[in-house]
N, C-alpha and C positions, 0 to 999 in steps of 0.2 A: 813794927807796925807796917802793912801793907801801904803802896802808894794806889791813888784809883783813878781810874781814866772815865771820863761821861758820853759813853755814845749816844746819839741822838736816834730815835727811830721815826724818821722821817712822815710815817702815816700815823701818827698819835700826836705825833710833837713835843715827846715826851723827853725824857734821860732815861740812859740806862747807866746804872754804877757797876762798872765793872774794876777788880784790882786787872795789877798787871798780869799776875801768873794766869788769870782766867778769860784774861783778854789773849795772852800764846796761845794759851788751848784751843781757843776760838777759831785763831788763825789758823791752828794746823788743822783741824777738825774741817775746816770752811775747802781748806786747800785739798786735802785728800779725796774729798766730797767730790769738786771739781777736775780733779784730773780722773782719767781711762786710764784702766788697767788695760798694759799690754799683753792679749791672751791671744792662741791660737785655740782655745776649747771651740769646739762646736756647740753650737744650741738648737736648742730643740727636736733633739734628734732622740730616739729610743736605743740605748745599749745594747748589745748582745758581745755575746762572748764566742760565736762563730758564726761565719757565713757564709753560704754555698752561694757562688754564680757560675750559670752554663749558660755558654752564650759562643753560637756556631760552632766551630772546633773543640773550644775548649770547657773546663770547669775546674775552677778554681775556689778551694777552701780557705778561706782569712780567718786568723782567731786574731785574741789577745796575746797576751803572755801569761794563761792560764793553761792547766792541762786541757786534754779536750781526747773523748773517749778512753780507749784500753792505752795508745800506744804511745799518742802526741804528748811530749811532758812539759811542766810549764816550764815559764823561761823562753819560750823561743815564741815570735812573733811575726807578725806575715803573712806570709802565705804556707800553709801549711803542708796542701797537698797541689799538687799541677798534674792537670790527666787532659792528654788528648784524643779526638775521635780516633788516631791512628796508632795510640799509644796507652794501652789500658792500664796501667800500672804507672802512681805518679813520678815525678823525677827527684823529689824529694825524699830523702830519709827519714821517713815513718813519722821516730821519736820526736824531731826536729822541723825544719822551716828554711825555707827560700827568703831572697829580701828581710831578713832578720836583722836589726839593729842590734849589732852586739855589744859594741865599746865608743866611748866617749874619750879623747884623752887630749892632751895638750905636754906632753914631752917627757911629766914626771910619771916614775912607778904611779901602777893607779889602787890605790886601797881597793878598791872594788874590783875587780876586774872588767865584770859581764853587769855594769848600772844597767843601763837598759832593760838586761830581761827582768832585773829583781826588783822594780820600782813600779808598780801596777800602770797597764797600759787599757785603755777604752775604743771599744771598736764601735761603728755604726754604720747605718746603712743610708748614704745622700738621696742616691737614686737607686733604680732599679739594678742597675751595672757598676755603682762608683760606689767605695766602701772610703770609708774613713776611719786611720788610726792614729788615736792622740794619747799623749802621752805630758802630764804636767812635768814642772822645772822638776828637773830630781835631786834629788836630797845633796848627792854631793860635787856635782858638774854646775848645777840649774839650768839645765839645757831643756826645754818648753818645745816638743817636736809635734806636728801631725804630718802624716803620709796621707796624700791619695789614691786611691787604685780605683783606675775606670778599667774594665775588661771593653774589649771594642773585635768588633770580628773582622776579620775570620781567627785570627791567632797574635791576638795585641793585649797585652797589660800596660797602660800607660799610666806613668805614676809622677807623682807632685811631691817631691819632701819640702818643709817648711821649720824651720826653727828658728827660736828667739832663747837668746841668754841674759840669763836672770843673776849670776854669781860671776865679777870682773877677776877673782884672786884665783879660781882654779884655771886659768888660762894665761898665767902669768909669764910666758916664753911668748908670746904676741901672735898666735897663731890656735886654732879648733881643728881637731881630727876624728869625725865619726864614721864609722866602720862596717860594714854590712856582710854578711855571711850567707851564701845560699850553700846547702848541704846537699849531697847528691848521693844518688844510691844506688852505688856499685854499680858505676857505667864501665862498660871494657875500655872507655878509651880517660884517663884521668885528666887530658892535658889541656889547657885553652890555648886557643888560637886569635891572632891580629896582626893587623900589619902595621910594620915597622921593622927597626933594625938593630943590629945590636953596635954598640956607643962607639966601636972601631971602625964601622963601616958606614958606606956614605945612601948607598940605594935601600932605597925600603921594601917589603914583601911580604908574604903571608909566614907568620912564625908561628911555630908551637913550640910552647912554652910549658915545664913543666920545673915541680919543686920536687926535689929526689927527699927532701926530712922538711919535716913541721918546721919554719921559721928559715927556710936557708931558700937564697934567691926567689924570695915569696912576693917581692912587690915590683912592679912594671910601672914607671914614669913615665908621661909624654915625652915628646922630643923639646917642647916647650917648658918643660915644668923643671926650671933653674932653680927653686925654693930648697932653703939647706933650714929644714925645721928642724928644733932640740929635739934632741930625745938623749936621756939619762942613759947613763950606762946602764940599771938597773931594768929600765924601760923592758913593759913585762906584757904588751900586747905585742909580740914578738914578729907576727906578720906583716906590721904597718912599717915597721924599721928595716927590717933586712934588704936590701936592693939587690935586682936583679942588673945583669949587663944589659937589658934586651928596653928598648925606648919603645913606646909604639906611638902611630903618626894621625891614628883617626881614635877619635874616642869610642872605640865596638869593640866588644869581642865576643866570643863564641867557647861553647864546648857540645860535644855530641854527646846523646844517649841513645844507644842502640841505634837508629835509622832517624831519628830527630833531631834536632839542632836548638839549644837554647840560648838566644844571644841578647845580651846588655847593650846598651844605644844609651849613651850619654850626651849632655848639653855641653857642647863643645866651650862653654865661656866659665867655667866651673872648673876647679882642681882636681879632676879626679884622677886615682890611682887604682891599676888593676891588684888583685891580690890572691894567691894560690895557696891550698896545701896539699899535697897527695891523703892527707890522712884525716882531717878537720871532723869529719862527719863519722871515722871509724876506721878499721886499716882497710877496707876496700871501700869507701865513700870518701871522696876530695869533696873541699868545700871552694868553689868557686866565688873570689870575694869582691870586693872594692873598698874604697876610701874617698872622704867629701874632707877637702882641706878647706881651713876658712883661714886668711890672714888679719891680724888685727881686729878680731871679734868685736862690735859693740854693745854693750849692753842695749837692752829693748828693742835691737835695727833686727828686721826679721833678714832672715837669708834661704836661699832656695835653690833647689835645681832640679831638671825634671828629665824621667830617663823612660824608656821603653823597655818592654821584656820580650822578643820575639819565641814563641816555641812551637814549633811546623814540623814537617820532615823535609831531612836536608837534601839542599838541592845542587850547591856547591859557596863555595867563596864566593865570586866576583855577585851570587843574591843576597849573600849578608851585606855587602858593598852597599847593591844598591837597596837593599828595606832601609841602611839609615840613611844612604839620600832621597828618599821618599818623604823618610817622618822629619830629618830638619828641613825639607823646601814643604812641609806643610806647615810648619810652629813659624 
């Protein structure tokens, strides 16, 4: 036989007979009520599944990670197409995508390989210039991400990633690793450029860098980045593990297409990793990559970092230098 508890309801003056099992309910029902869900969803915003911004030099396609006409297929997310006043033809791989969010991982083989593009992703539009892509916790990381991309002229994508984790047991080596792939399309020159040095030698300078096979000397650490994160020997995003000799000293780097220059501008307070393949986008398209390392993940603490896309015609080294001491003595 139940035991029952008599709450009082203060504006009647009455009793309420409640047993105990329905007096828990009460409390968790009362409890849930009162706490916020921690969401990076946008609101009120209207979906779409692409969108065109031209804005001075440039013009820039954003989709989801749905197909998008004859060529784009789904899966890849981003920016789909990048075309400049002086560069008619984009820098991206058709079928594919720039700033693509590919992999999710934390040290072990990953059942999934490519979560990201297979987990439905929502796009919108902030402002006239600023696109937003969100993306809820996925099915088997629970990684909760939105990107922003504001285009800003003459030739700037300035971009906002954001994410919160929802799942504490798939990050169980104490560290998060998400991965980004920009695809390129068949540039004569495959190789990126930064400065730094390679791990025997003491002065730094402008290197180029290239990966001769998919997965062998694919990834570039700062001079700072002492982090010895797991990874399985089975460990099957192959890019993020393999270490290059070569450190670099500023967080930019660059690669050319044809007479243009597309260079990454990273937040220097943030773990990032350069990442390469000569092959990633096709045997004549390298995919130009990176990696966002997070140490000790907490569930619900959002984390961030914000980077720049510079794409102009190139004018030398020492102007990629200074465009990213322009955008950090502005942020």
């Amino acid at each position: 036989m139940p035991e029952y508890i008599y709450i009082r309801q203060t504006k009647k003056q009455s009793c309420m007979k409640l047993s105990i099992p329905m007096l828990f309910a009460l409390t968790v029902l009362v409890s849930c009520a009162n706490r916020t869900a921690v969401t990076l969803k946008p609101e009120d915003l209207t979906q779409e599944t692409s969108i065109t911004i031209e804005n001075n030099n440039l013009k820039v396609v954003f989709v989801d990670n749905e197909a998008m006409g004859s060529r784009h297929r789904a899966g890849y997310n981003g920016i789909a197409e990048l075309y400049h006043r002086y560069q008619d033809t984009t820098i991206f791989v058709p079928e594919y995508a720039g700033f693509n969010l590919e992999h999710v991982f934390g040290g072990d083989s990953l059942v999934q390989l490519f979560e990201p593009r297979r987990h439905p992703m929502k796009l919108y539009r902030r402002e006239e210039n600023e696109i937003v892509l969100h993306q809820e916790a996925t099915p088997l990381s629970g990684v909760e991400s939105l990107t922003t991309f504001l285009v800003k002229g003459p030739d700037y994508i300035d971009i906002v990633f954001e994410c919160i984790f929802h799942n504490d047991e798939f990050f169980r080596h104490g560290y998060a690793g998400l991965f980004w792939a920009s695809y390129i399309h068949k540039p004569k020159d495959k190789k990126i450029y930064f400065k730094g040095n390679a791990e025997e030698q003491q002065q730094t300078s402008w290197l180029a860098t290239y990966s001769e096979k998919h997965g062998v000397n694919s990834t570039h650490r700062s001079l700072k980045d002492n982090h010895d994160f797991f990874f399985a020997d089975n460990f099957n995003a192959a890019l993020a593990s393999h270490f290059s000799k070569y450190r670099y000293s500023g967080p930019y780097y660059y690669g050319r297409f044809g007479n243009m220059v597309l260079a990454f501008l990273f937040d220097s307070k943030e773990i990032i990793r350069f990442s390469q393949s000569p092959t990633g986008g096709g045997p004549d398209s390298p995919a130009w990559d990176f990696q966002y390392l997070i140490p000790s993940p907490k569930i619900g603490k959002k984390y961030s970092f914000r980077a720049r896309m510079v794409y102009k015609p190139f004018l030398s080294e020492m102007d990629i230098t200074r465009e990213y001491q322009q955008w950090k003595a502005s942020n």
